[in-house]
Structures are given as structure tokens and as C-alpha cells.
C-alpha positions as CSV (number, residue, x, y, z in Angstrom):
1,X,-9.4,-19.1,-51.7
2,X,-10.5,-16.2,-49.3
3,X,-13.0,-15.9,-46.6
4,X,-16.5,-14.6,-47.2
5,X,-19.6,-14.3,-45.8
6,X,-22.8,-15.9,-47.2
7,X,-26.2,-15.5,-46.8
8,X,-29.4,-17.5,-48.4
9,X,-32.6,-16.0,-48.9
10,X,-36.0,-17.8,-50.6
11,X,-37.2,-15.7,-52.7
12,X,-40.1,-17.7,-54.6
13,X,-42.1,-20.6,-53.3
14,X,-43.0,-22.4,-57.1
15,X,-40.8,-23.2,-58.1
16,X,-38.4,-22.8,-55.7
17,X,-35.9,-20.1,-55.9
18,X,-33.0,-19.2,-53.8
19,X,-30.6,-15.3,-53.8
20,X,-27.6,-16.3,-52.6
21,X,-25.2,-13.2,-51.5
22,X,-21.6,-13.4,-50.8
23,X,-19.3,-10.7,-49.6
24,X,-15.8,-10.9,-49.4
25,X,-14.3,-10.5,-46.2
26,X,-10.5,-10.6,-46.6
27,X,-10.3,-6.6,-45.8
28,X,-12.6,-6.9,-42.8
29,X,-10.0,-9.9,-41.3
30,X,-7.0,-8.1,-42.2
31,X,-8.2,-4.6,-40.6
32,X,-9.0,-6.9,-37.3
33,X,-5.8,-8.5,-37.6
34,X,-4.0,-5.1,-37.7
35,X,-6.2,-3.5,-35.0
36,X,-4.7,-6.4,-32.9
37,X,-1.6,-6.2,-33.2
38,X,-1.8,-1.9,-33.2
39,X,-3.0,-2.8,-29.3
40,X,-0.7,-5.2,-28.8
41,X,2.1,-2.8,-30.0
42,X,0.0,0.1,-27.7
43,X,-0.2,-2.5,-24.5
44,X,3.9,-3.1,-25.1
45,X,4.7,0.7,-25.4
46,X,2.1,1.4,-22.1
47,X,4.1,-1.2,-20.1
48,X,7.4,0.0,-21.2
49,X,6.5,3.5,-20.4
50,X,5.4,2.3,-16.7
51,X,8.5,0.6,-15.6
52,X,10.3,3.7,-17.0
53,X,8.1,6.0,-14.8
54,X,8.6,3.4,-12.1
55,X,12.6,3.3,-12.3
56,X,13.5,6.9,-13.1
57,X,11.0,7.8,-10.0
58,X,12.6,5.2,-7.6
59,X,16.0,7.0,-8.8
60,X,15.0,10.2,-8.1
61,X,13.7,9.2,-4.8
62,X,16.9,7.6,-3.3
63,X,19.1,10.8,-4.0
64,X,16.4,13.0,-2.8
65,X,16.4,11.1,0.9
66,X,19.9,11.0,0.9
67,X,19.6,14.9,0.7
68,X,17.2,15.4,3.0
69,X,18.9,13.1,5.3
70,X,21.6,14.8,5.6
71,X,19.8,18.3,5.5
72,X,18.1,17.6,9.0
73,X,20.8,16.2,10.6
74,X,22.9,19.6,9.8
75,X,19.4,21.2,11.0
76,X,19.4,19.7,14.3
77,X,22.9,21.2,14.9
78,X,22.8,24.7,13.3
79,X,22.7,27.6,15.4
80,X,23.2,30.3,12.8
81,X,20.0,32.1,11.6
82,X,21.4,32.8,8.1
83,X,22.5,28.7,7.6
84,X,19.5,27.7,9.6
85,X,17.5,29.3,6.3
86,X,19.4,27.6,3.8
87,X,18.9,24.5,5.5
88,X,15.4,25.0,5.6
89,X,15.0,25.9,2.1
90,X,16.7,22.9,1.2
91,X,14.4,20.2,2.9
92,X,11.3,21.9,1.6
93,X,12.7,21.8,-1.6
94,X,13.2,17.9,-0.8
95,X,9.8,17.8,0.0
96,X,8.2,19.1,-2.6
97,X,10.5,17.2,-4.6
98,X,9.1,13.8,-3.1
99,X,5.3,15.1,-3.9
100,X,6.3,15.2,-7.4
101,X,7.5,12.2,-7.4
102,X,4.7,10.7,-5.9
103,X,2.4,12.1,-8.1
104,X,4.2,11.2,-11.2
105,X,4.3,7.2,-10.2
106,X,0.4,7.8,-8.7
107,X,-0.4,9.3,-12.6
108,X,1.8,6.1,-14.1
109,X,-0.5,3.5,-11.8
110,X,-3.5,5.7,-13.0
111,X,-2.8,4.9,-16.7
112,X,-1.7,1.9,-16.2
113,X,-5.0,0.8,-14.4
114,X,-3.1,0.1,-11.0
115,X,-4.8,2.2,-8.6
116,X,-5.8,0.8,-5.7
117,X,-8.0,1.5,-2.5
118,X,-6.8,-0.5,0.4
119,X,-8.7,-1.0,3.1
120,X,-8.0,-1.1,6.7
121,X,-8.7,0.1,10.5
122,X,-7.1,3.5,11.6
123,X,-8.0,6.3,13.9
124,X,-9.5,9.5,11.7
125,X,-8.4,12.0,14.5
126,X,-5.0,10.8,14.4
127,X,-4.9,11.2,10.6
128,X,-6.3,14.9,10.5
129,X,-3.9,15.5,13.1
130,X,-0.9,14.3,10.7
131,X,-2.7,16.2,7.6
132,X,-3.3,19.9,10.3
133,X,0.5,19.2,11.5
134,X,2.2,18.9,7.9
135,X,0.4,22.0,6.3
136,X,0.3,24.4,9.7
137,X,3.9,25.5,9.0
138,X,4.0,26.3,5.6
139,X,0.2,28.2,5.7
140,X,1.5,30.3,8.5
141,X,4.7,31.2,7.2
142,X,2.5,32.8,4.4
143,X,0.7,34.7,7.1
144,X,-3.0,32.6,6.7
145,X,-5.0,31.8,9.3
146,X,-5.5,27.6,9.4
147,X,-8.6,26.6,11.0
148,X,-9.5,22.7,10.9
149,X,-13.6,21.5,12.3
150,X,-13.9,18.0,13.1
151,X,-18.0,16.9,14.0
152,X,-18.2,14.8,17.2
153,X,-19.9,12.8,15.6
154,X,-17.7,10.7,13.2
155,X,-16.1,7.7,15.3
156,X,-12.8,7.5,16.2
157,X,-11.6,4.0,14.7
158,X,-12.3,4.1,10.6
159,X,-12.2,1.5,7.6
160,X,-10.8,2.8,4.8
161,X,-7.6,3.7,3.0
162,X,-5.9,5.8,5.0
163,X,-3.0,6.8,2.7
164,X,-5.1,7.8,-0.2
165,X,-7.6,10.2,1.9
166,X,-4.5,11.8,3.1
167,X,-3.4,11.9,0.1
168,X,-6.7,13.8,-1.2
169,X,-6.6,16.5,1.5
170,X,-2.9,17.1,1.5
171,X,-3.6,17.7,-2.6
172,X,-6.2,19.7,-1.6
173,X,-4.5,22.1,1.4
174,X,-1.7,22.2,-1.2
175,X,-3.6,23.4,-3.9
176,X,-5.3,25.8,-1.4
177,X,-2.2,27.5,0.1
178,X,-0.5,27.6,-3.4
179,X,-3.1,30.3,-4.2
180,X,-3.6,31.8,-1.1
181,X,-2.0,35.0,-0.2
182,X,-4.4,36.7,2.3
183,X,-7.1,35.0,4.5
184,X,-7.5,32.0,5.7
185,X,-7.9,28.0,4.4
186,X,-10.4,25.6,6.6
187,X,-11.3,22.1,6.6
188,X,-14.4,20.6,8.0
189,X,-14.9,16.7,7.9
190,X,-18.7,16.1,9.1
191,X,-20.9,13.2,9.3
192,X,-23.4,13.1,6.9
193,X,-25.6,9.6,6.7
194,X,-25.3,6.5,8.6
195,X,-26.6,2.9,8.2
196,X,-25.4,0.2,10.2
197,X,-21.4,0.7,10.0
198,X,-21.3,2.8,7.0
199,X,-21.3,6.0,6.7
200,X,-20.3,9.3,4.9
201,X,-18.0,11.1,4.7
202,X,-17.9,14.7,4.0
203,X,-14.7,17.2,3.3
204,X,-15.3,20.6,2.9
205,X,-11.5,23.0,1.6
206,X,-12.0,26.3,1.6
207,X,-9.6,29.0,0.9
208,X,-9.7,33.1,0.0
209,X,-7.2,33.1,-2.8
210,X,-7.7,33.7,-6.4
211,X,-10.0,31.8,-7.0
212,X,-11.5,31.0,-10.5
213,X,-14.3,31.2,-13.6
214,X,-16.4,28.4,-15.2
215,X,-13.9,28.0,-17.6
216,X,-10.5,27.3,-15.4
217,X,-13.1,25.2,-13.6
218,X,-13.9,22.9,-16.1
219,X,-10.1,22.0,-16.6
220,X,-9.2,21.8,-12.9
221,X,-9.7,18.1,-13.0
222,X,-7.9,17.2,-16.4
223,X,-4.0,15.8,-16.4
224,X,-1.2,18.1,-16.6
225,X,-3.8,21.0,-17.0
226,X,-3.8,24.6,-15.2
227,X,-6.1,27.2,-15.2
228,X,-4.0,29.0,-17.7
229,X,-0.2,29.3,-18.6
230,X,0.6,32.1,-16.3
231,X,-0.6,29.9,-13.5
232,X,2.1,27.5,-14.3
233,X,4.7,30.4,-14.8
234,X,3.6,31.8,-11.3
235,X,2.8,29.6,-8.9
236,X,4.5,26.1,-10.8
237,X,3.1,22.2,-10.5
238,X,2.6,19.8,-12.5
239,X,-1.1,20.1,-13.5
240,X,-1.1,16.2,-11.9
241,X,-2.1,16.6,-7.9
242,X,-6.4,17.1,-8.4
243,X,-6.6,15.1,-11.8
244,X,-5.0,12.2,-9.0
245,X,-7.4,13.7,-6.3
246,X,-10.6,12.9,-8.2
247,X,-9.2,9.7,-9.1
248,X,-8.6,8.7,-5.8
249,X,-11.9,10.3,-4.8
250,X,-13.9,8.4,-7.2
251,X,-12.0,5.0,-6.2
252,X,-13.8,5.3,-3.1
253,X,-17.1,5.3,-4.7
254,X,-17.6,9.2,-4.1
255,X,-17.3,12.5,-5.3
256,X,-16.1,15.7,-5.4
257,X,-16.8,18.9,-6.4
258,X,-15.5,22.2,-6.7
259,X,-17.3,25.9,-6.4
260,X,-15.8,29.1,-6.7
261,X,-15.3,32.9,-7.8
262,X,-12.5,34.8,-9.7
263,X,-10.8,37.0,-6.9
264,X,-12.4,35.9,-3.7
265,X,-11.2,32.1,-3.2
266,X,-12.5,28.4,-3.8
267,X,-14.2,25.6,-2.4
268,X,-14.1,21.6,-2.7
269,X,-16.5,19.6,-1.4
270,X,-15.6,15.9,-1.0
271,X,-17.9,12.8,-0.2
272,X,-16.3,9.5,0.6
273,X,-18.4,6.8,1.9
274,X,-16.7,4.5,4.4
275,X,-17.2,1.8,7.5
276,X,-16.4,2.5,10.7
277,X,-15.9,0.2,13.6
278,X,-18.9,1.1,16.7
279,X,-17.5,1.3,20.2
């Protein structure tokens, strides 16, 4: 009639007596059977809500290029100053557009457990180059010095996934010259341990802006989190670009950290271990 669950115990030897206990479990099998099917519901609703991410991104992306497109074509053949500004406001504005974007999907692939290192050969001087070259303009046009310190010692040809480590330090450099108004913002990559071809990998970010307490750093790492309203209100974001950083950081197998002071500026340190390919 129902499903229980029974168990026997002897209780005397002469004569021979038994306790037999019984418990009724019809509510246990029915709370399973609901729990299922409330994570089969969840599962539907968290696929749904990816391809939704997915699509509405992609179709915010396509208008977006069209615009910028266009916008550096005009560039290319603008000789007024007062245009030439416009212009220019316009494709950073399609830029920062496109790093929204891109975080939004890389936050949908985070929840949706598709977040993936991929590994391959490229050359690391070549890639701090492209990271130096699309931050110079904006950090200087806010009147920072940009200082970037390479060791000798890390190899030229790495193993590792390129996209995503840029990905880290342009969140990073981002982050840095958001809240940067006067001084300076420095990376260092150095060389830290070595056996056989792997190695690590260390990023140091450092900037003189406002820096923070223990409290706003304690939330810097959490989704759609700032420091406080006001930062939001000020300096704008999503609250997405160093809850994806860690993510990415601890995809790699490393680390990172973050050290700083209210008023005088902030530091990450990041550890990556990767291979490398001797010369």
C-alpha cells in the first residue's frame, strides 16, 4: 500500500524474540520526487536564461560593429577638430559598449558552468604589447603616467590561454584607470618558480587612485557588487569585470589578491602557473 522502511532487531535469545520497526516513508519519496523535479524546473529556467543572454548579446553586438564600422571610416577622413571629437567619443563609447557585452556573455558561461581555459602556443611579449597599446591612450588622456616591467627572464613563446590572461589584465588596467585621477598605474609580470617547462607566473597592478577599506575589499570579488552605491553613480560598470577576473584567474589554477588603502591607490597581485616552450 505504501513504501516503508523496516528494520529487525533480536532482542532476547530464549525464547527468541524479535522488535520489528517500520517507518513510513511515502513523505520522504514524495519530498525527493519534488526536489527533482524543483531542479529540473531550475536546470530549464538556467538554460533558458543562457540562450537569452546569448541572443540578446549577439544582438547587441552586430549593431554595435556596424556603428563603430562606420565611426572609423568617417575618422579616417575627418579633418575638423570639433567632428574629429565626436567621432572619437562615439567609438569609445562602442568600445566600452563591446566590454559590456563581453562580460555579460563571460558571467552567463560562468553560471552556466561553460568557462573554459584553452590552451595554446603564443608569444607573451607580443600580448603585453597588445594589453600596453589598448590602455596607453585612454590612461594618458587622463593625464597618468603608464609604466609596464617585463623580467628577462620569462620566455618568449608561452602555453596558455592567451585570450583570458588578456582578458584579466585589461579588467584589471580598466579597473585601475577607472579610479585613477592623479599618478600613475604599473604592471610588472615576473618570473617566479620554474620546474622543467612550467612555471609561474606573476602580475603585479598597481594604481594611486582611491583606493579602498577592508570592507569594499571584501566585496570587490562578488557579481554585480561595487564598493558602494556612489561608486556606481560616479564612475559606472557593471560590478561584473573582477567577479570574471577571479574566475578566470582561478581557472588557471591560481590566484589573486588584492591590497590596498582608502585615498592612496590599490594593488592586485596575480599568480598564474603556465608551460612554456624552451629555446
Amino acid at each position: 500500500c505504501f513504501p516503508i522502511e523496516a528494520r529487525f532487531v533480536k532482542v532476547m535469545e530464549s525464547p527468541a524474540q524479535y522488535l520489528c520497526m517500520g517507518r513510513n516513508l511515502t513523505d520522504r519519496q514524495m519530498l525527493a520526487k519534488q526536489a527533482k523535479q524543483a531542479g529540473e524546473v531550475a536546470e530549464k529556467a538556467q538554460k533558458v536564461k543562457t540562450e537569452f543572454v546569448a541572443n540578446v548579446t549577439h544582438e547587441l553586438r552586430t549593431p554595435v560593429n556596424g556603428i563603430l564600422g562606420n565611426t572609423l571610416e568617417l575618422l579616417e577622413n575627418e579633418t575638423d577638430k570639433e567632428r574629429l571629437q565626436k567621432l572619437k567619443l562615439i567609438e569609445r563609447g562602442c568600445k566600452d559598449m563591446h566590454a559590456l557585452i563581453n562580460n555579460i556573455l563571460d558571467f552567463s558561461k560562468l553560471e552556466a558552468g561553460k568557462f573554459t581555459i584553452e590552451k595554446r602556443e603564443f608569444c607573451f611579449r607580443d600580448m603585453m604589447g597588445y594589453v600596453k597599446a589598448n590602455h596607453m591612450n585612454k590612461i594618458n588622456e587622463k593625464g597618468l603616467d603608464f609604466f609596464m616591467t617585463i623580467s628577462p627572464e620569462i620566455p618568449d613563446n608561452i602555453i596558455g590561454d592567451e585570450l583570458r590572461i588578456k582578458q584579466i589584465l585589461n579588467n584589471l588596467l580598466s579597473n585601475a584607470c577607472k579610479f585613477t585621477s592623479v599618478g600613475k598605474i604599473s604592471v610588472e609580470a615576473v618570473k617566479t618558480a620554474q620546474v622543467e617547462n612550467r612555471m609561474e607566473l606573476f602580475f603585479i597592478v598597481l594604481d594611486t587612485g582611491i583606493g579602498m577599506d577592508k570592507e569594499g575589499q571584501d566585496k570587490l570579488f562578488k557579481s554585480f557588487s561595487q564598493v558602494d552605491a556612489s561608486i556606481t553613480r560616479r564612475f559606472g560598470g557593471t560590478g561584473l569585470g573582477l567577479a570574471i577576473t577571479k574566475n578566470a584567474v582561478l581557472a588557471h589554477r591560481g590566484f589573486i589578491t588584492v591590497t590596498s588603502v582608502e585615498g592612496e591607490g590599490t594593488t592586485f597581485l596575480v599568480k598564474i602557473p603556465l608551460n612554456y616552450i624552451a629555446q
